[in-house]
N, CA, C, O and CB atoms as a CASP TS submission, in Angstrom:
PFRMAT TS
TARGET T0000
AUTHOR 0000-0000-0000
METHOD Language model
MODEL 1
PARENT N/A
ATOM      1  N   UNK     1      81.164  95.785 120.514  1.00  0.00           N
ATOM      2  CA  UNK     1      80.582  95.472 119.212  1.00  0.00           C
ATOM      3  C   UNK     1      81.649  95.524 118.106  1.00  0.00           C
ATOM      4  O   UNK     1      81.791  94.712 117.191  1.00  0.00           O
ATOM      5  CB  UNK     1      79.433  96.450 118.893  1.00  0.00           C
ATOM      6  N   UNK     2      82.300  96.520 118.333  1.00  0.00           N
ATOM      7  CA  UNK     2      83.450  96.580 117.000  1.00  0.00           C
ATOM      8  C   UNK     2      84.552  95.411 117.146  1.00  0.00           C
ATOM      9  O   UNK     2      85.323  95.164 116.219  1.00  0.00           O
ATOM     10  CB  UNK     2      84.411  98.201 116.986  1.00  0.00           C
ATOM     11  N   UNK     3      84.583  94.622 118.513  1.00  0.00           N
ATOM     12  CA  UNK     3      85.677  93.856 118.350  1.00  0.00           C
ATOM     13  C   UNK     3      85.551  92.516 117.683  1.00  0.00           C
ATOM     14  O   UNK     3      86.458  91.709 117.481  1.00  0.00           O
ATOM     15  CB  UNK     3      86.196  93.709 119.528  1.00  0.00           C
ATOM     16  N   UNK     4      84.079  92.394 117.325  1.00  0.00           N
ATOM     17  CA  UNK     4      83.932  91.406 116.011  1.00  0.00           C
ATOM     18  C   UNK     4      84.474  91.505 114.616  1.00  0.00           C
ATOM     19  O   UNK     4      85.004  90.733 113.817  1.00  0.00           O
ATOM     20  CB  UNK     4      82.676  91.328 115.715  1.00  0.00           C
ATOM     21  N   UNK     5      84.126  92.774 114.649  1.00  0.00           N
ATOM     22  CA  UNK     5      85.368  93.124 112.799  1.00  0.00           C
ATOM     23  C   UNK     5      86.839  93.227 113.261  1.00  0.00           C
ATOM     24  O   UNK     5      87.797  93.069 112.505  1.00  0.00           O
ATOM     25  CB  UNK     5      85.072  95.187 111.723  1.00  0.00           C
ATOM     26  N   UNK     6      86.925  93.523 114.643  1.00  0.00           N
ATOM     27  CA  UNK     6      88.718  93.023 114.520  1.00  0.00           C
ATOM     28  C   UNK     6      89.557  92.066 114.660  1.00  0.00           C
ATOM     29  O   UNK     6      90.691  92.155 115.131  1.00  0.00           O
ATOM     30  CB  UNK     6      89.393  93.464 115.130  1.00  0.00           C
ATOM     31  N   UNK     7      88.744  90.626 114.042  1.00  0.00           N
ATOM     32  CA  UNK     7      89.484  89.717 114.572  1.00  0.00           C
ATOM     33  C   UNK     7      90.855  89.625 114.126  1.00  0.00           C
ATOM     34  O   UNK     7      91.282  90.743 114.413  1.00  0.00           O
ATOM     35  CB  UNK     7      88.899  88.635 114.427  1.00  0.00           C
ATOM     36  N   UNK     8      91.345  89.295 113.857  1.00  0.00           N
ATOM     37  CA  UNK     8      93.103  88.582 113.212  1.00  0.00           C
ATOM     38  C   UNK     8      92.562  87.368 111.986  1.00  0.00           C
ATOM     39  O   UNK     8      91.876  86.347 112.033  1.00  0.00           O
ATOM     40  CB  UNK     8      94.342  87.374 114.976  1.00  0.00           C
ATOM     41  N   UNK     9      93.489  88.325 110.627  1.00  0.00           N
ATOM     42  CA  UNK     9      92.985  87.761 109.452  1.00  0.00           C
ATOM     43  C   UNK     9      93.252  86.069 109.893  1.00  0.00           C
ATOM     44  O   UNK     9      93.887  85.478 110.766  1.00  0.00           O
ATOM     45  CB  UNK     9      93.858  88.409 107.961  1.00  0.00           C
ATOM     46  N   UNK    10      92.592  85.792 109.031  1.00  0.00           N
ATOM     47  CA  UNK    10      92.870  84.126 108.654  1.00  0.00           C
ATOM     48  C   UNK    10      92.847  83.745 107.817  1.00  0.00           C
ATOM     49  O   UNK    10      92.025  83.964 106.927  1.00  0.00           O
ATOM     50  CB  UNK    10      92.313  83.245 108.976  1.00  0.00           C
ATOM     51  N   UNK    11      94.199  82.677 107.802  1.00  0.00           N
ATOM     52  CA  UNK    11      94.446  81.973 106.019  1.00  0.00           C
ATOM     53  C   UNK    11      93.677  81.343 105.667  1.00  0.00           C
ATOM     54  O   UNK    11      94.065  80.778 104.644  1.00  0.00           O
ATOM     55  CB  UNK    11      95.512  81.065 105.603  1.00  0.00           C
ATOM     56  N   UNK    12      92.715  81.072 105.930  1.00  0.00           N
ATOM     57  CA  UNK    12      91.607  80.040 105.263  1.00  0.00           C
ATOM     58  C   UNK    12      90.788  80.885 104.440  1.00  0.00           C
ATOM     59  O   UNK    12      90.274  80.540 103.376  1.00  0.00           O
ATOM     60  CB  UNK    12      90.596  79.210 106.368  1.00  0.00           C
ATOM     61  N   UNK    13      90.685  82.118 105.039  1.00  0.00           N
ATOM     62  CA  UNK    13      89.585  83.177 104.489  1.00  0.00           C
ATOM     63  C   UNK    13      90.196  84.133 103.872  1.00  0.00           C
ATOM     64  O   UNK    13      89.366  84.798 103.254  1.00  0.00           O
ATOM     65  CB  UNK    13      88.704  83.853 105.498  1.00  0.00           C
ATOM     66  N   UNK    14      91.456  84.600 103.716  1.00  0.00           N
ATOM     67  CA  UNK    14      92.435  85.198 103.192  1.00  0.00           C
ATOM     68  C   UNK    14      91.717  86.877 102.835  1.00  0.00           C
ATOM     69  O   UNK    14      91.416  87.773 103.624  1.00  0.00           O
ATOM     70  CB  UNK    14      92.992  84.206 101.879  1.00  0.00           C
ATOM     71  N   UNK    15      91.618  86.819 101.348  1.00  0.00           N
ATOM     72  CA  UNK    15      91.075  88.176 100.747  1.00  0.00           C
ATOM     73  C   UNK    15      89.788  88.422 101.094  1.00  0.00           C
ATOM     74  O   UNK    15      89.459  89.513 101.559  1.00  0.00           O
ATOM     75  CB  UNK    15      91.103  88.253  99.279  1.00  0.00           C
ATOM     76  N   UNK    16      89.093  87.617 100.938  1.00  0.00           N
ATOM     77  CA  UNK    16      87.347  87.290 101.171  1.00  0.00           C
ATOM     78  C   UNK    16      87.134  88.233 102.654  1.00  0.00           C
ATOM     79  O   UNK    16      86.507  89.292 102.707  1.00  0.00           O
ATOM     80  CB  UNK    16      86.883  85.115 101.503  1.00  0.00           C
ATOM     81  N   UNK    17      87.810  87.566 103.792  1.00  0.00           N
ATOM     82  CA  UNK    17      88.122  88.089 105.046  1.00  0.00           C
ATOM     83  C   UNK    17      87.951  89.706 105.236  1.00  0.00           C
ATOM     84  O   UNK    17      87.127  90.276 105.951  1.00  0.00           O
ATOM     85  CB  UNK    17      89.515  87.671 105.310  1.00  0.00           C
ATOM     86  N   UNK    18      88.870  90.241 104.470  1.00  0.00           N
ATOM     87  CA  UNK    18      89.685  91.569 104.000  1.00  0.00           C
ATOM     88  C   UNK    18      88.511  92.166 103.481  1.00  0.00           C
ATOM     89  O   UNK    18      88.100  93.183 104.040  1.00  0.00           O
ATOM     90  CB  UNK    18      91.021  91.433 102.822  1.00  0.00           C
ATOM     91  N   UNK    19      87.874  91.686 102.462  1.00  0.00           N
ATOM     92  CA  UNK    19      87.008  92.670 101.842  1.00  0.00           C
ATOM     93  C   UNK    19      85.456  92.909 102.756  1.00  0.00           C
ATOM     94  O   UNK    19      84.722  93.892 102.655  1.00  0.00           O
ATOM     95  CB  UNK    19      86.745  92.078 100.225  1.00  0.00           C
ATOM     96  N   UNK    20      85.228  91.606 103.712  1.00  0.00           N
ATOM     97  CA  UNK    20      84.345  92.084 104.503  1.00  0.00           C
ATOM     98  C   UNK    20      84.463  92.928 105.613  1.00  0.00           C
ATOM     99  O   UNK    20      83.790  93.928 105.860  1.00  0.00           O
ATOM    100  CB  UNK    20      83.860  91.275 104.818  1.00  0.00           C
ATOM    101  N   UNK    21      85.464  92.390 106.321  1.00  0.00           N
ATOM    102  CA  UNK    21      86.039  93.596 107.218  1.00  0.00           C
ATOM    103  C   UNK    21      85.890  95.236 106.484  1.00  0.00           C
ATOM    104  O   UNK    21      85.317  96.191 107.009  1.00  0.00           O
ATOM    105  CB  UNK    21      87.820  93.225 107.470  1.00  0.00           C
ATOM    106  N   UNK    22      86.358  95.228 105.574  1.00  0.00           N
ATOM    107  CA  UNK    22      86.399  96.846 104.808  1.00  0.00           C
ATOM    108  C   UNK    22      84.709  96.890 105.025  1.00  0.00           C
ATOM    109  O   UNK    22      84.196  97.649 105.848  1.00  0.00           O
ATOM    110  CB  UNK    22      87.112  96.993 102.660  1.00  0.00           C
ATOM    111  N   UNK    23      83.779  95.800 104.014  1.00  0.00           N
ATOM    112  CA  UNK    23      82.990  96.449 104.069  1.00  0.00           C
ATOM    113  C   UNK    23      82.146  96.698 105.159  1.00  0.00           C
ATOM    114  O   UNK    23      81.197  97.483 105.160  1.00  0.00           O
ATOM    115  CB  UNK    23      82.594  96.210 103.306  1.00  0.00           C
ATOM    116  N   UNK    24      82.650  95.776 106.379  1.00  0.00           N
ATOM    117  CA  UNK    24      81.436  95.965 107.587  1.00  0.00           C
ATOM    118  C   UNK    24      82.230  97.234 108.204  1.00  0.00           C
ATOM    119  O   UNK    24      81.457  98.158 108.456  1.00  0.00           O
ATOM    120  CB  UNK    24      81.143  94.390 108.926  1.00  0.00           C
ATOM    121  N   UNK    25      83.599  97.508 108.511  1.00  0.00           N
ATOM    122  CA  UNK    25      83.268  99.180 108.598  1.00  0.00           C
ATOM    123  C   UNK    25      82.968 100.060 107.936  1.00  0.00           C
ATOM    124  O   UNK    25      82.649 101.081 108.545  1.00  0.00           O
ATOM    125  CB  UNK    25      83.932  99.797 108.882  1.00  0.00           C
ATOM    126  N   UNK    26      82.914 100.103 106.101  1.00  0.00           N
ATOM    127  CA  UNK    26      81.935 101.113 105.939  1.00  0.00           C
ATOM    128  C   UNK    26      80.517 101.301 106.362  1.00  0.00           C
ATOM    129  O   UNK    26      79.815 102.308 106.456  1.00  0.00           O
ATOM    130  CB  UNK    26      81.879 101.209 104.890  1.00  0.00           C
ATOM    131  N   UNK    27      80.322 100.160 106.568  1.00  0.00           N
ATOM    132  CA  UNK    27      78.741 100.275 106.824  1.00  0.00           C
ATOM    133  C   UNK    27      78.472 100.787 108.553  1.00  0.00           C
ATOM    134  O   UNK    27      77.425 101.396 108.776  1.00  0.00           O
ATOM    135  CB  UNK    27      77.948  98.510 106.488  1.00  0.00           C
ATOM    136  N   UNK    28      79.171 100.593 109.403  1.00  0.00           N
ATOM    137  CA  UNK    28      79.632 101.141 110.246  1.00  0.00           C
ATOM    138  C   UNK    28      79.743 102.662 110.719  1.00  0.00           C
ATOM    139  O   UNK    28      79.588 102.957 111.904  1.00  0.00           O
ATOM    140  CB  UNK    28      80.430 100.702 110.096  1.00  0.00           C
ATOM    141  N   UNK    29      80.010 103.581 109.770  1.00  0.00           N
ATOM    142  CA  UNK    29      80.864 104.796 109.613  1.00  0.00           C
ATOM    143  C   UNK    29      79.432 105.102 108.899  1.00  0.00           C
ATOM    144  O   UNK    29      78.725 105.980 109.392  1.00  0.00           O
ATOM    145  CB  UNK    29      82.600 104.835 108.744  1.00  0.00           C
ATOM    146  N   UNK    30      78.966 104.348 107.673  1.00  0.00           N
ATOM    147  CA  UNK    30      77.450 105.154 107.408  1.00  0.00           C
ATOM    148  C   UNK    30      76.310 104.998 108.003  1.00  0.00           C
ATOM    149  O   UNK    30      75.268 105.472 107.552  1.00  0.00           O
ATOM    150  CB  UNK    30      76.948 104.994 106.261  1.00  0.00           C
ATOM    151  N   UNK    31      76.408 104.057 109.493  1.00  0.00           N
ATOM    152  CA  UNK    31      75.414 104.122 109.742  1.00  0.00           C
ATOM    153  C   UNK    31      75.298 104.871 111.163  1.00  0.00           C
ATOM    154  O   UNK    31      74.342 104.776 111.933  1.00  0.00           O
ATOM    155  CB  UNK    31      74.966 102.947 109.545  1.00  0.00           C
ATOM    156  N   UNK    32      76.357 105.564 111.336  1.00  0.00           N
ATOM    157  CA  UNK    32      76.632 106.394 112.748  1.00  0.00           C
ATOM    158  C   UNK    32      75.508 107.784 112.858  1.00  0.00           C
ATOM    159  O   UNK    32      75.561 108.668 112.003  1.00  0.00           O
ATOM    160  CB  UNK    32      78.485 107.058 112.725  1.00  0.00           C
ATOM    161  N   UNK    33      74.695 107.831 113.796  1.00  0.00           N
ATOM    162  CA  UNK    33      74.018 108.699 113.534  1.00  0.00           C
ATOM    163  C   UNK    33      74.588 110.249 114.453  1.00  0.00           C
ATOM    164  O   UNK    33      73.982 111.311 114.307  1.00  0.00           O
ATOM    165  CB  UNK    33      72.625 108.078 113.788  1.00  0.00           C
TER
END
């Protein structure tokens, strides 16, 4: 499951990319029970 947020950035998606990755592991980490 986690190896969907690790793909290898891409220039098309650049920062956008970056900030979802961050946020789908926080959400990740808060939703660990």
């Amino acid at each position: 499951m986690l190896e969907m947020y690790r793909l290898p950035p891409r220039p098309d998606l650049g920062h956008d990319f970056r900030l979802f990755e961050s946020h789908a592991q926080a959400r990740m980490e808060m939703t660990t029970d």
